[in-house]
PANUGU-565565 format. One line per 3 residues: number of its first residue (from 1); their letters; for each residue x, y, z of C-alpha. Coordinates in steps of 0.25 Angstrom, whole numbers, plus 5000, padded with zeros to 4 digits. Example, Ala and Ser with C-alpha at 12.3 -4.5 7.8 and 13.67 -1.06 7.14 Angstrom:
REM residues 2
1	as	5049/4982/5031 ~ 5055/4996/5029
//
This chain:
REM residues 550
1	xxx	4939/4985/5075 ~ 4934/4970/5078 ~ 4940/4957/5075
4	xxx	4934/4949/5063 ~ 4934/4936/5057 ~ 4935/4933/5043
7	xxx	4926/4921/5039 ~ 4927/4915/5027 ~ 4917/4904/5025
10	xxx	4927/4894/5019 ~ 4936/4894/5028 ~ 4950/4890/5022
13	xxx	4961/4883/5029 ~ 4973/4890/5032 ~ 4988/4883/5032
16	xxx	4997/4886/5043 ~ 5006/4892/5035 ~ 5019/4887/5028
19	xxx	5026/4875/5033 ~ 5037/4877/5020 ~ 5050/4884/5020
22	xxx	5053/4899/5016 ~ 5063/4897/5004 ~ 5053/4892/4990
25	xxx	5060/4884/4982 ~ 5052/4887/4968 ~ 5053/4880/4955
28	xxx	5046/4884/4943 ~ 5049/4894/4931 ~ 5044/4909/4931
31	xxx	5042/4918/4917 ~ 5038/4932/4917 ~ 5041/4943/4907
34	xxx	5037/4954/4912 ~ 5037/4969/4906 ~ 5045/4981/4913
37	xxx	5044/4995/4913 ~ 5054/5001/4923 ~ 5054/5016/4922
40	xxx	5065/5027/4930 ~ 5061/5039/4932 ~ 5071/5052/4937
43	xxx	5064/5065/4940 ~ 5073/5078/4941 ~ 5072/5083/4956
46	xxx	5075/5097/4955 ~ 5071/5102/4940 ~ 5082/5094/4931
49	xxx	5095/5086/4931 ~ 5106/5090/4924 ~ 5108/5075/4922
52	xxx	5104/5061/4926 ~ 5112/5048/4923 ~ 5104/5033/4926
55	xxx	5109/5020/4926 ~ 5102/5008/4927 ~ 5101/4995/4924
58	xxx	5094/4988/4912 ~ 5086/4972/4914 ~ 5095/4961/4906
61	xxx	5092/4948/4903 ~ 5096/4938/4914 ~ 5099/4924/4916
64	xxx	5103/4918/4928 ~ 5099/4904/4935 ~ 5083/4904/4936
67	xxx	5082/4917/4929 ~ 5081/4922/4915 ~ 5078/4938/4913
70	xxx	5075/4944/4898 ~ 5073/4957/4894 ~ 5067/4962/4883
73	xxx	5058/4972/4876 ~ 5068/4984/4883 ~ 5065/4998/4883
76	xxx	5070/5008/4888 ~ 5066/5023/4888 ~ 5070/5039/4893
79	xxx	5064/5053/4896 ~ 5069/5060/4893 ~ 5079/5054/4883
82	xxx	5094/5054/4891 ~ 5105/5060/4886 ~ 5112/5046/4887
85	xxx	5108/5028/4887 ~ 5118/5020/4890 ~ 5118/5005/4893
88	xxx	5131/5000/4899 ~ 5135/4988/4909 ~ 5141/4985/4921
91	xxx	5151/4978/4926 ~ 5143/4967/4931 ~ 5136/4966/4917
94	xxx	5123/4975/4922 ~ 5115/4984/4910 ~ 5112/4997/4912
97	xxx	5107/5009/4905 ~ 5114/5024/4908 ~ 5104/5035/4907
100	xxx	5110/5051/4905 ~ 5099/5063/4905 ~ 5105/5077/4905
103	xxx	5098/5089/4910 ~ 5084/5083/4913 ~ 5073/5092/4917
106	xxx	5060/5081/4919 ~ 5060/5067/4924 ~ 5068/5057/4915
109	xxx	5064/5042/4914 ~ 5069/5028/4910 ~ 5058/5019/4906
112	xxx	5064/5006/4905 ~ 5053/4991/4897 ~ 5058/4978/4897
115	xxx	5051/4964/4897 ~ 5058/4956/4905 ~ 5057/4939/4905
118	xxx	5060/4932/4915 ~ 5061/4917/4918 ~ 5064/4909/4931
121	xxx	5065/4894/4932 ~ 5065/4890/4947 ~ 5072/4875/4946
124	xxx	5082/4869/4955 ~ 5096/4880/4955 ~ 5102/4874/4969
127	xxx	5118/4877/4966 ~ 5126/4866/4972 ~ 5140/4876/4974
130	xxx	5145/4872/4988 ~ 5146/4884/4997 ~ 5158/4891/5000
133	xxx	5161/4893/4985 ~ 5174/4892/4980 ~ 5180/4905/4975
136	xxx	5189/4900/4963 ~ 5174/4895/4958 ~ 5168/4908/4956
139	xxx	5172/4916/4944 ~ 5174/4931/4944 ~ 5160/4936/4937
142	xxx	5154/4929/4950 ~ 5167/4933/4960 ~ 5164/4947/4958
145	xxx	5151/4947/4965 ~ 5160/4942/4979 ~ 5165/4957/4984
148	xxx	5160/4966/4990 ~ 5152/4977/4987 ~ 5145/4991/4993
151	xxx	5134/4983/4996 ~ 5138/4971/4997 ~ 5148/4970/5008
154	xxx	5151/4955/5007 ~ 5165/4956/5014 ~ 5158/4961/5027
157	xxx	5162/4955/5039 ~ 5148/4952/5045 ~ 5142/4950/5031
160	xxx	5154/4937/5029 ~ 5151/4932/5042 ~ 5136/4932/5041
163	xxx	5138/4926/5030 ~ 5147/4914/5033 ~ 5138/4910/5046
166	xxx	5125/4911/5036 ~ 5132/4901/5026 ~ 5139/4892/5037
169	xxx	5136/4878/5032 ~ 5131/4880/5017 ~ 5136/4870/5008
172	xxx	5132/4877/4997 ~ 5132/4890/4990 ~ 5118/4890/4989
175	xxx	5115/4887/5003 ~ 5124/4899/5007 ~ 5118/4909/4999
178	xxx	5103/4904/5003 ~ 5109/4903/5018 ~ 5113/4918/5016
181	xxx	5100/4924/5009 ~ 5092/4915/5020 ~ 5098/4924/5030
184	xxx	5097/4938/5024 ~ 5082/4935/5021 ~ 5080/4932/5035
187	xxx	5088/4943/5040 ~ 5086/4955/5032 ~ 5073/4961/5031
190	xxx	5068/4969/5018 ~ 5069/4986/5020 ~ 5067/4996/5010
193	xxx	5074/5007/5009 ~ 5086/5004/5016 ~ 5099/5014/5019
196	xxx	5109/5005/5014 ~ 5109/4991/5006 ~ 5124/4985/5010
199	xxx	5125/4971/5014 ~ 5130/4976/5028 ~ 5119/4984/5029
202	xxx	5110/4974/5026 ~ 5114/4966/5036 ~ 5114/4976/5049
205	xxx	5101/4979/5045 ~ 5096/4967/5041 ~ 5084/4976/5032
208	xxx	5086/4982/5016 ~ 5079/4981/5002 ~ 5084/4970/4992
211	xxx	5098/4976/4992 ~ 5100/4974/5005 ~ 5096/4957/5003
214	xxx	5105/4958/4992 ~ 5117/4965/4997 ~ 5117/4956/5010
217	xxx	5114/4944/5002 ~ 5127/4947/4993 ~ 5135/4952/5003
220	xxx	5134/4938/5011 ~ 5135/4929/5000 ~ 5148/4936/4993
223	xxx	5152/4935/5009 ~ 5155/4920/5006 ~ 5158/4920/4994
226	xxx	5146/4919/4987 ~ 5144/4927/4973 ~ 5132/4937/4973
229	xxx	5128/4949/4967 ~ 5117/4961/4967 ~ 5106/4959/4955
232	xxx	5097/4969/4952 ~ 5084/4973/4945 ~ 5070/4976/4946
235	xxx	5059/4968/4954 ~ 5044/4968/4950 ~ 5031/4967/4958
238	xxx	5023/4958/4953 ~ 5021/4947/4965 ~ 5025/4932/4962
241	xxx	5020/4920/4968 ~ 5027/4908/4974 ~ 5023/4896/4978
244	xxx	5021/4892/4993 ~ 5015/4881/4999 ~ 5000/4884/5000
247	xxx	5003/4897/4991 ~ 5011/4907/4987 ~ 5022/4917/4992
250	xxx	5020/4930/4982 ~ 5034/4936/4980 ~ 5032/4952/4977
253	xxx	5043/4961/4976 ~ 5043/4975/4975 ~ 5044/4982/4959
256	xxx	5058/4990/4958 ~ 5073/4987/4958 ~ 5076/4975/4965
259	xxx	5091/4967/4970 ~ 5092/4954/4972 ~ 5104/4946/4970
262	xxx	5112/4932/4962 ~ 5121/4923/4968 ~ 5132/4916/4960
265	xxx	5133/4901/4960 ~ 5145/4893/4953 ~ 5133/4883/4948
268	xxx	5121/4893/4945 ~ 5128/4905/4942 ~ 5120/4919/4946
271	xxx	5108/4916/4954 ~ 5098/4925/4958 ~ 5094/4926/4973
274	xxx	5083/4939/4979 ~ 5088/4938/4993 ~ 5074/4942/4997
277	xxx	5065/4931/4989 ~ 5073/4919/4980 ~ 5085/4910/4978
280	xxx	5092/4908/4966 ~ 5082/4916/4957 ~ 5074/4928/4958
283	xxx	5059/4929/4956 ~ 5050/4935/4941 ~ 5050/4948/4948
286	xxx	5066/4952/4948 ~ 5071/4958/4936 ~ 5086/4958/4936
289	xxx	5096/4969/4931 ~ 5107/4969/4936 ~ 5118/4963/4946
292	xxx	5129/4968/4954 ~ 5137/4968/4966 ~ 5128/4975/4973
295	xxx	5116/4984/4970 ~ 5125/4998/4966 ~ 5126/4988/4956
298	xxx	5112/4986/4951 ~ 5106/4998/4952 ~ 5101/5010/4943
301	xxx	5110/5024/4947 ~ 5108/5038/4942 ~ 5115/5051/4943
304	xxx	5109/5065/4941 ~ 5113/5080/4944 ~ 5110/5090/4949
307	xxx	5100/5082/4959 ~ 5097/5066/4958 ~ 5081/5067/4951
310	xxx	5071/5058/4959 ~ 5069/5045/4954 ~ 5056/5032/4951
313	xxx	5055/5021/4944 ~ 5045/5012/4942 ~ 5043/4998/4935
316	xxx	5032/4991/4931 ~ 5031/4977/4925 ~ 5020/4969/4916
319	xxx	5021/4955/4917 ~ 5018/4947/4903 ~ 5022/4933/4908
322	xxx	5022/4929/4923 ~ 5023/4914/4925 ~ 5027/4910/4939
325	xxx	5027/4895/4939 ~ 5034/4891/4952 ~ 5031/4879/4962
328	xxx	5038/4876/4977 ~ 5048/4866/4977 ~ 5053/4867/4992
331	xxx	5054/4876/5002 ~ 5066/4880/5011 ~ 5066/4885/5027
334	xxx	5076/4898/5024 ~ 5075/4909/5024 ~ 5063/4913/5034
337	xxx	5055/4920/5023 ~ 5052/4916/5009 ~ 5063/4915/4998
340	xxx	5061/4907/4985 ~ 5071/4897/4979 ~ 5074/4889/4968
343	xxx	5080/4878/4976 ~ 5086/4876/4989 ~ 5103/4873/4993
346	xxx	5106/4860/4997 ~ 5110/4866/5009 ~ 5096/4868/5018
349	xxx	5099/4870/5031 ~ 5100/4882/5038 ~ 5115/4889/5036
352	xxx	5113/4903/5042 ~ 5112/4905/5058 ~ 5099/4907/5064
355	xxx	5092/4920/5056 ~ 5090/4933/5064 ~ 5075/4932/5066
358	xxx	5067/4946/5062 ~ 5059/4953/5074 ~ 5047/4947/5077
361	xxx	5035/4955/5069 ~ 5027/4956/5079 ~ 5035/4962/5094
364	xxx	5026/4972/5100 ~ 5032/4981/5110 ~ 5023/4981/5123
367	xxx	5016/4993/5126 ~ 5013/5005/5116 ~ 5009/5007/5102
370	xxx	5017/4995/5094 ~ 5019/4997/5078 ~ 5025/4983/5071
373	xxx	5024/4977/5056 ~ 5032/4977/5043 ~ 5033/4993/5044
376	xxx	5046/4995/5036 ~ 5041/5000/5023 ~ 5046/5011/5013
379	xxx	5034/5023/5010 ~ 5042/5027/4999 ~ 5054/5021/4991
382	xxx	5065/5028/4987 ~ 5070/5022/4974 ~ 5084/5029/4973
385	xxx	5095/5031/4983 ~ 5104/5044/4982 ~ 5118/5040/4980
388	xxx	5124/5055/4979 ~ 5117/5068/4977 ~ 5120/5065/4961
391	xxx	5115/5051/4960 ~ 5104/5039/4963 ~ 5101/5023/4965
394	xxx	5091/5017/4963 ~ 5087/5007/4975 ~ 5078/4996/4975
397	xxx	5070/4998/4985 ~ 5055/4997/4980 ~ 5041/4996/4983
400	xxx	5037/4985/4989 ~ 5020/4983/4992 ~ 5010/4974/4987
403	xxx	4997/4977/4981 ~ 4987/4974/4992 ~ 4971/4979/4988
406	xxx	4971/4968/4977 ~ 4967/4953/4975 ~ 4975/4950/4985
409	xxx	4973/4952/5000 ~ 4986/4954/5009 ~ 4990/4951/5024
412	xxx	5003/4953/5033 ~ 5007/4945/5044 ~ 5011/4952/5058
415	xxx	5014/4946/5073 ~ 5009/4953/5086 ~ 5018/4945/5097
418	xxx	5008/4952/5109 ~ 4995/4956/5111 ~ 4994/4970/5105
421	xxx	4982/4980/5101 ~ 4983/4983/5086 ~ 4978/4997/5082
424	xxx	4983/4998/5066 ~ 4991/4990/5056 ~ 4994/4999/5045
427	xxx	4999/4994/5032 ~ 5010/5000/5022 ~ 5002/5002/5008
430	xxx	5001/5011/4998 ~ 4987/5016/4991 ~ 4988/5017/4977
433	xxx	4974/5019/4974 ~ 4958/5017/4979 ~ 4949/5025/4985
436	xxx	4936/5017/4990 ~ 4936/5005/5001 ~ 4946/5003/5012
439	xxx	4958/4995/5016 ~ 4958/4988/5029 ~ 4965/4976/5036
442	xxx	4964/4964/5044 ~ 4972/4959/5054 ~ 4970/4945/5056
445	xxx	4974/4934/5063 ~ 4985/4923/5058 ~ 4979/4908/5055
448	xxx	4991/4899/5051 ~ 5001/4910/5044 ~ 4990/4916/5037
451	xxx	4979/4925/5040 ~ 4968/4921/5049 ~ 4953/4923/5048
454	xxx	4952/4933/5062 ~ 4957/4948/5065 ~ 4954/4962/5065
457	xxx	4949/4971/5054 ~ 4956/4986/5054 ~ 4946/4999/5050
460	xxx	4946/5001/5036 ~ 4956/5011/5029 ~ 4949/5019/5018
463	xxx	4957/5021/5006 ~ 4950/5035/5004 ~ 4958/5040/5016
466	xxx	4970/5034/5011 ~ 4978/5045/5005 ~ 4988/5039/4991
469	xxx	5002/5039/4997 ~ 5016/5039/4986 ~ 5022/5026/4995
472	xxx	5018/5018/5006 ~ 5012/5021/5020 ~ 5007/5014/5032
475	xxx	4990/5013/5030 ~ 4984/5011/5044 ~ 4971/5002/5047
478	xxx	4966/5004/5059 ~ 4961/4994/5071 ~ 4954/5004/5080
481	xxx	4945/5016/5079 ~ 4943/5027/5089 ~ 4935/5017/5100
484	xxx	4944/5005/5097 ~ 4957/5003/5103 ~ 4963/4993/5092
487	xxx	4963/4977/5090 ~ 4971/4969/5100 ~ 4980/4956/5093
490	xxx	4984/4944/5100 ~ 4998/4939/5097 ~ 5000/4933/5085
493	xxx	5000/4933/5070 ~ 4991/4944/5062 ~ 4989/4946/5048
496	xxx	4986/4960/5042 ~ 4978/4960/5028 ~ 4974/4971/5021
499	xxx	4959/4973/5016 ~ 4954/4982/5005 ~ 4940/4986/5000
502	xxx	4939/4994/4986 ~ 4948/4999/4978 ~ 4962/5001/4986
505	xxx	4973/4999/4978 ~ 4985/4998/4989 ~ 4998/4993/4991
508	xxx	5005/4987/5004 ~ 5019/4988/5006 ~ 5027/4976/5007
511	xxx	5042/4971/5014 ~ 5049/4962/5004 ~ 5051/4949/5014
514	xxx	5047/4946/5026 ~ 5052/4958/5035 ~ 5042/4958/5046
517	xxx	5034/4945/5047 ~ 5036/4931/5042 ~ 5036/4924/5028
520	xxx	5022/4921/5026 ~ 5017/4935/5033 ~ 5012/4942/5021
523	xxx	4999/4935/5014 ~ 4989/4938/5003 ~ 4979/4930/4999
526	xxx	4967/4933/4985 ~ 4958/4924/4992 ~ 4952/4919/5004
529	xxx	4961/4916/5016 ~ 4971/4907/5014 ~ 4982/4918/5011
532	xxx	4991/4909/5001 ~ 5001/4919/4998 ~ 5013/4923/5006
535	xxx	5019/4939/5002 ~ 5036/4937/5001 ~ 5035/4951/5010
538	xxx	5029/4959/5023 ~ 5019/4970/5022 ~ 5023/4982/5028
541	xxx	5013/4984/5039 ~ 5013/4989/5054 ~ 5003/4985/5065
544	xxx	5000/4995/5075 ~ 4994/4993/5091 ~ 4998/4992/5105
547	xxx	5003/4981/5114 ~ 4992/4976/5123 ~ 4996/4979/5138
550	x	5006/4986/5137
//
């Protein structure tokens, strides 16, 4: 393949890429009302089930902080009609319907409608409680949510004294809980699945899904005193913009149960916090339940004999009202990659120790065939965890890709730290539709933090040879042919985009947060070249090639 140049005959000027901080501080208001349909589906394994028992939990209104949640317009529906419906509460105040069906010989389902409103005004919330808090000046409700728990191992020797050196020096109580999440976002990269979802876990790992975030997040802040608890509900897709200097940052998330978390303040009360994206309020995609100690707390259950019955849901949502009306009030330096607030503490200056810095992307061993990228992704998700041969959780791990044949065209960042000679970069996508045209990519160079106008074109992969797959696997483009030994890259920054002609309909998988590159690394643009929008995520890519010399 040869190199190209792209020329474009008004050739715009590109900026050198952000000189602001990582944390937003937004303010503005937000309205949505949004219609959902969330459906369950249980499918005998083995002929029939003698019975089958679900629990789960049912949206509420919600008030808190920046946040009000209504419900309304609720419907729920079965098939068959079960044997039993009843709607009981928990001891931490949670909603939830319990589902019996006797002797069941076909799939049964729970179809569940609601509209649900939402409103968020982003003003100034900065609580002004001095750090540590006195005990005697919590009450009990709020108390509670200081033990420990399965998952939540706050009195764990290492997690205590993480958690003390992180908070060394914070005045205030919002400086140590911003001091905390600061240091898991930088230090816990985003997996799904993973084997276990404890705090401790989390924190020898360093990897997990949003219960890991949560878990570890909790588990430090109850550490030192610090009231916090588990909320839990569903997450929709639909991507949101935020404002950025000189464009946007796009939050997406993927659509299925979600956990995320609130903190208790003397002054504020309960104030929601997503541990991977936003202080002291959540964004118009979250759609709270429930909240608990940990996420056994949270989350929908069902018990069946003689053999648990496989298990899908889906949830789709239509949006009547989305008004996103938010502006940029300041920025901070903290964590590394992006978080959204509502104000910053007092407090500003750096309170944890140094953060363990993540591997550099792009280290190449010398010699040999090398592999490297964002490669950690799941074909398939599993949307239930067996708990004993009679019974089943739901998890929350989900899908998480974004639309890429669109309007939009899409590029990811890698780093290549010596000369190497690149042979494929293969892409993690799903094809859900289109036969004609092709999908190919270019590799280009970096100008300023952005895609550059140089680089090298990969043979084109035609969607007629592209078999339709149930989940996600690696689609390979090419960069030699049988008389060409590959392209050769300089070290230095590369950007991949994706290119479509005709009718593909795909999707590429995503990593929630920046688990491989930096915060900027994941671009689209709808139009020309200035790339004005930043992706809160990673694809899942992998380049593959050899070192030059070795």
């Amino acid at each position: 393949m040869k190199r190209f140049l792209i020329v474009i005959s008004a050739l715009l000027a590109i900026s050198s890429g952000p000189s602001y901080g990582t944390t937003l501080v937004l303010k503005g208001d937000i309205h949505d009302e949004v219609e959902v349909t969330h459906s369950r589906s249980f499918k005998p394994v083995d002929g029939r089930i003698d019975s089958l028992l679900f629990r789960f939990y049912n949206p509420t209104d919600f008030k808190s902080g920046a946040l009000n949640q209504r419900i309304s317009v609720r419907r729920v529906s079965y098939s068959p009609e079960p044997e039993s419906v009843q709607t009981e509460r928990d001891s931490f105040g949670n909603s939830f319907t319990v589902v019996t069906w006797k002797d069941l010989e076909k799939e049964a389902t729970v179809t569940e409608t609601y509209t649900v409103s939402l409103s968020i005004s982003l003003n100034e919330a900065r609580s002004l409680v001095p750090f540590p808090l006195n005990p005697g000046d919590i009450p009990p409700p709020a108390a509670r949510f200081l033990r420990t728990s399965a998952l939540v191992e706050a009195n764990d020797a290492e997690i205590k004294k993480l958690a003390s050196s992180i908070t060394t020096g914070a005045r205030s109580e919002q400086a140590a809980v911003d001091a905390i999440l600061n240091w898991v976002v930088d230090n816990v990269k985003y997996r799904s699945p993973v084997n276990d979802y404890g705090a401790v876990s989390t924190l020898l790992s360093k990897e997990g899904n949003c219960q890991n975030f949560s878990h570890l997040s909790i588990a430090l802040l109850r550490s030192i005193g610090i009231p916090a608890r588990i909320a839990g509900g569903v997450s929709l897709g639909r991507p949101w913009k935020v404002p950025v200097e000189g464009g946007h940052l796009i939050q997406s998330i993927g659509q299925g149960g979600h956990a995320w978390m609130e903190v208790w303040y003397p002054d504020l009360g309960w104030a929601p916090y997503d541990a991977q994206q936003s202080r002291l309020f959540v964004g118009p995609r979250h759609i709270r339940q429930t909240a608990g100690m940990d996420s056994k707390d949270i989350n929908d259950s069902w018990r069946a004999s003689p053999k648990l019955p496989r298990f899908s849901e889906n949830i789709s949502a239509e949006y009547v009202i989305d008004n996103i009306a938010l502006s940029l009030k300041e920025t901070g330096n903290a964590p590394s990659s992006y978080v959204m607030a509502s104000s910053l503490p007092e407090q500003r200056t750096a309170l944890a120790p140094p953060f363990a810095q993540a591997e550099p992307p792009g280290l190449l061993p010398k010699g040999g065939i090398v592999e490297f990228g964002n490669i950690m992704f799941a074909p398939l998700t599993d949307f239930y965890t067996d708990i004993k041969a009679d019974s089943g959780q739901r998890t929350f791990d989900k899908e998480t890709s974004e639309y890429v044949t669109g309007e939009h065209t899409f590029a990811q960042a890698f780093v290549v730290d010596a000369p190497m000679r690149m042979e494929a970069v293969s892409l993690a996508m799903h094809k859900f539709g289109g036969r004609l045209g092709s999908l190919w990519i270019d590799v280009v160079n970096d100008a300023g933090g952005r895609p550059g106008m140089e680089g090298i074109r990969s043979l084109p992969l035609m969607l007629d040879t592209i078999a339709y797959h149930p989940g996600y696997k690696w689609f390979d483009f090419r960069f030699q042919d049988f008389t060409d030994e590959g392209e050769s890259l300089k070290p230095g920054k590369y950007w991949i985009i994706l290119r479509k002609s005709r009718d593909a309909v795909v999707s590429w998988a995503y990593t929630p947060g920046n688990r491989f590159g930096g915060p900027d690394d994941a671009r689209s643009t709808e139009a020309g070249i200035d790339w004005p929008n930043i992706m809160n995520y990673d694809f899942n890519f992998k380049v593959t090639g050899s070192m030059e010399g070795g």
